[in-house]
C-alpha positions in Angstrom: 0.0 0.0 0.0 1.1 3.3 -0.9 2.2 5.7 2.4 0.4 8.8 2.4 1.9 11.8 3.5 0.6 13.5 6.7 1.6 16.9 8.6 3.2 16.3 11.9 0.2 18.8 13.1 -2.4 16.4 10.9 -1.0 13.4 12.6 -1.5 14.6 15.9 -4.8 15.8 15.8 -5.5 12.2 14.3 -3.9 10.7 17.4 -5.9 12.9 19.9 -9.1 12.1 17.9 -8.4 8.4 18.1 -7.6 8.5 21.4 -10.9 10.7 22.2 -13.1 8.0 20.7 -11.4 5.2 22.7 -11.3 6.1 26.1 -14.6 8.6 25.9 -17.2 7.6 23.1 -16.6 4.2 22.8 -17.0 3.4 26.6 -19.9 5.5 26.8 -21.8 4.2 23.8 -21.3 0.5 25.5 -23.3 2.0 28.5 -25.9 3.3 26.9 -26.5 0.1 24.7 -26.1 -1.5 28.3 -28.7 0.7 29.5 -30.8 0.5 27.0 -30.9 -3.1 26.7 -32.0 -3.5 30.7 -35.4 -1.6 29.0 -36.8 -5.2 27.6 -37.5 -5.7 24.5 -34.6 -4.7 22.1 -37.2 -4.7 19.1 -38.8 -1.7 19.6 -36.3 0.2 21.8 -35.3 3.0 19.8 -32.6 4.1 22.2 -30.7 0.7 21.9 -30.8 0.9 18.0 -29.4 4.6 17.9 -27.1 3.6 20.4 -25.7 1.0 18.2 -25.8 2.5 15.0 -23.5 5.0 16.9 -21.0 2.3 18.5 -21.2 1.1 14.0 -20.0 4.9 13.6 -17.7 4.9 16.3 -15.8 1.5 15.4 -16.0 2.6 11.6 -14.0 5.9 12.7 -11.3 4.3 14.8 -10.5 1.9 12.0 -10.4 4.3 9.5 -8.0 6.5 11.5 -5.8 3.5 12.5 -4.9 2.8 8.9 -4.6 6.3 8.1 -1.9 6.9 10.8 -0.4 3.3 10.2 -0.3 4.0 6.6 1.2 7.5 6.7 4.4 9.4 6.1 4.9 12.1 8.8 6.4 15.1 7.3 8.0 17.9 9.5 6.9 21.0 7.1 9.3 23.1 9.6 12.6 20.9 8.4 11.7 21.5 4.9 14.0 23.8 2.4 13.2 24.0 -0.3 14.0 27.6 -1.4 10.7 28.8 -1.6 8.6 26.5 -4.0 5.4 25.2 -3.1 5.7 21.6 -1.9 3.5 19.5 0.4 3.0 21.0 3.8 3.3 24.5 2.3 1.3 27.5 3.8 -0.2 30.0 1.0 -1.2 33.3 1.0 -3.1 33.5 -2.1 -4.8 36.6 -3.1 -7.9 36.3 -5.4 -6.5 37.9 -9.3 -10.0 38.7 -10.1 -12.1 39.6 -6.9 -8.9 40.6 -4.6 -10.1 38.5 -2.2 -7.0 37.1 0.0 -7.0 33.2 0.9 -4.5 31.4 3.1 -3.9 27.5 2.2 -2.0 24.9 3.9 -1.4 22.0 1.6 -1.9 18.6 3.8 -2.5 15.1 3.0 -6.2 13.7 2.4 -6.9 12.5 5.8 -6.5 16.0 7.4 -7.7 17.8 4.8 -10.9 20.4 5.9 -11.4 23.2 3.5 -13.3 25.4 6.6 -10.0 25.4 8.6 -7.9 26.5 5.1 -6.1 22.3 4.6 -6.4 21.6 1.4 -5.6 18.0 -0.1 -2.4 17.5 -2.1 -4.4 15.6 -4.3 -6.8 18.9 -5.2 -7.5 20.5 -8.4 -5.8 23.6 -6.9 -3.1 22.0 -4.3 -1.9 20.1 -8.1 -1.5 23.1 -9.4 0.0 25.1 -6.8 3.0 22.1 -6.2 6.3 23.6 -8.2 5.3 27.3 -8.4 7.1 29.8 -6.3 6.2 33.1 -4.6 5.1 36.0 -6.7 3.9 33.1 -9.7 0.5 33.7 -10.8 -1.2 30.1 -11.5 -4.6 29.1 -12.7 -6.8 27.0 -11.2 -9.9 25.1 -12.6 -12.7 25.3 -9.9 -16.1 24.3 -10.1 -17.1 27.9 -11.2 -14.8 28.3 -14.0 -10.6 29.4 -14.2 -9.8 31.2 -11.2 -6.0 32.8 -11.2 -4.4 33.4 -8.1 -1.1 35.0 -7.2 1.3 33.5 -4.6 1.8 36.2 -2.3 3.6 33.8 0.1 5.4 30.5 0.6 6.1 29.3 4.4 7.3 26.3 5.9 5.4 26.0 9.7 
């Protein structure tokens, strides 16, 4: 299998979240299936199936992230020189060539990857063609809207 790479930061709030759902949801899930179960007839006892549908969830998340962090390359982004091109782990300040608008990117692997938080996936339209470029480059980007061009106003490594 193929590593995938992973931010130190990405990795560890992987960990934390794994380590959350072990030692807080999970046991509490099993109690309320417990509890719910001492109501009778497991049939019609709505609380026992949500509580298991969510213990489904649960187990489902911790497996995913297991093989995420098992199957990862931890990258230090603060070791990396690489004389100012954008490479994975990267942190853009992108300003908007058409609207003005100013964005700030991090370019992180898929696991981590939440657009709301500014972690984009390498393996995005606009992280792909981002990778190589260098500050002051402008670069075009096809989004979902149409070409968007936006200038690299800076590279850094934290």
């Amino acid at each position: 299998m193929k590593r995938m790479p992973l931010t130190l930061a990405g990795a560890e709030r992987l960990r934390m979240e794994l380590k959350r759902l072990k030692s807080e949801d999970r046991p509490r899930v099993i109690q309320a299936i417990a509890e719910a179960r001492s109501h009778g007839d497991l049939s019609e006892n709505a609380e026992y199936h949500a509580a298991r549908e969510q213990q489904s969830f649960i187990e489902g998340r911790i497996k995913d992230l297991e093989a995420h962090l098992s199957n990862s390359e931890i990258i230090d982004v603060s070791r990396l020189s690489t004389g100012g091109k954008v490479v994975f782990g990267a942190t853009l300040d992108l300003e908007d060539q058409d609207s003005g608008v100013s964005v700030v990117y991090q370019i992180v692997g898929e696991a981590e990857a939440d657009i709301g938080r500014g972690l984009i996936s390498v393996t995005s339209p606009i992280a792909r063609a981002l990778v190589g470029k260098s500050e002051g480059d402008v670069v075009d980007v096809a989004a979902p809207s149409g070409i968007r061009s936006y200038e690299i106003v800076a590279v850094r490594y934290v």
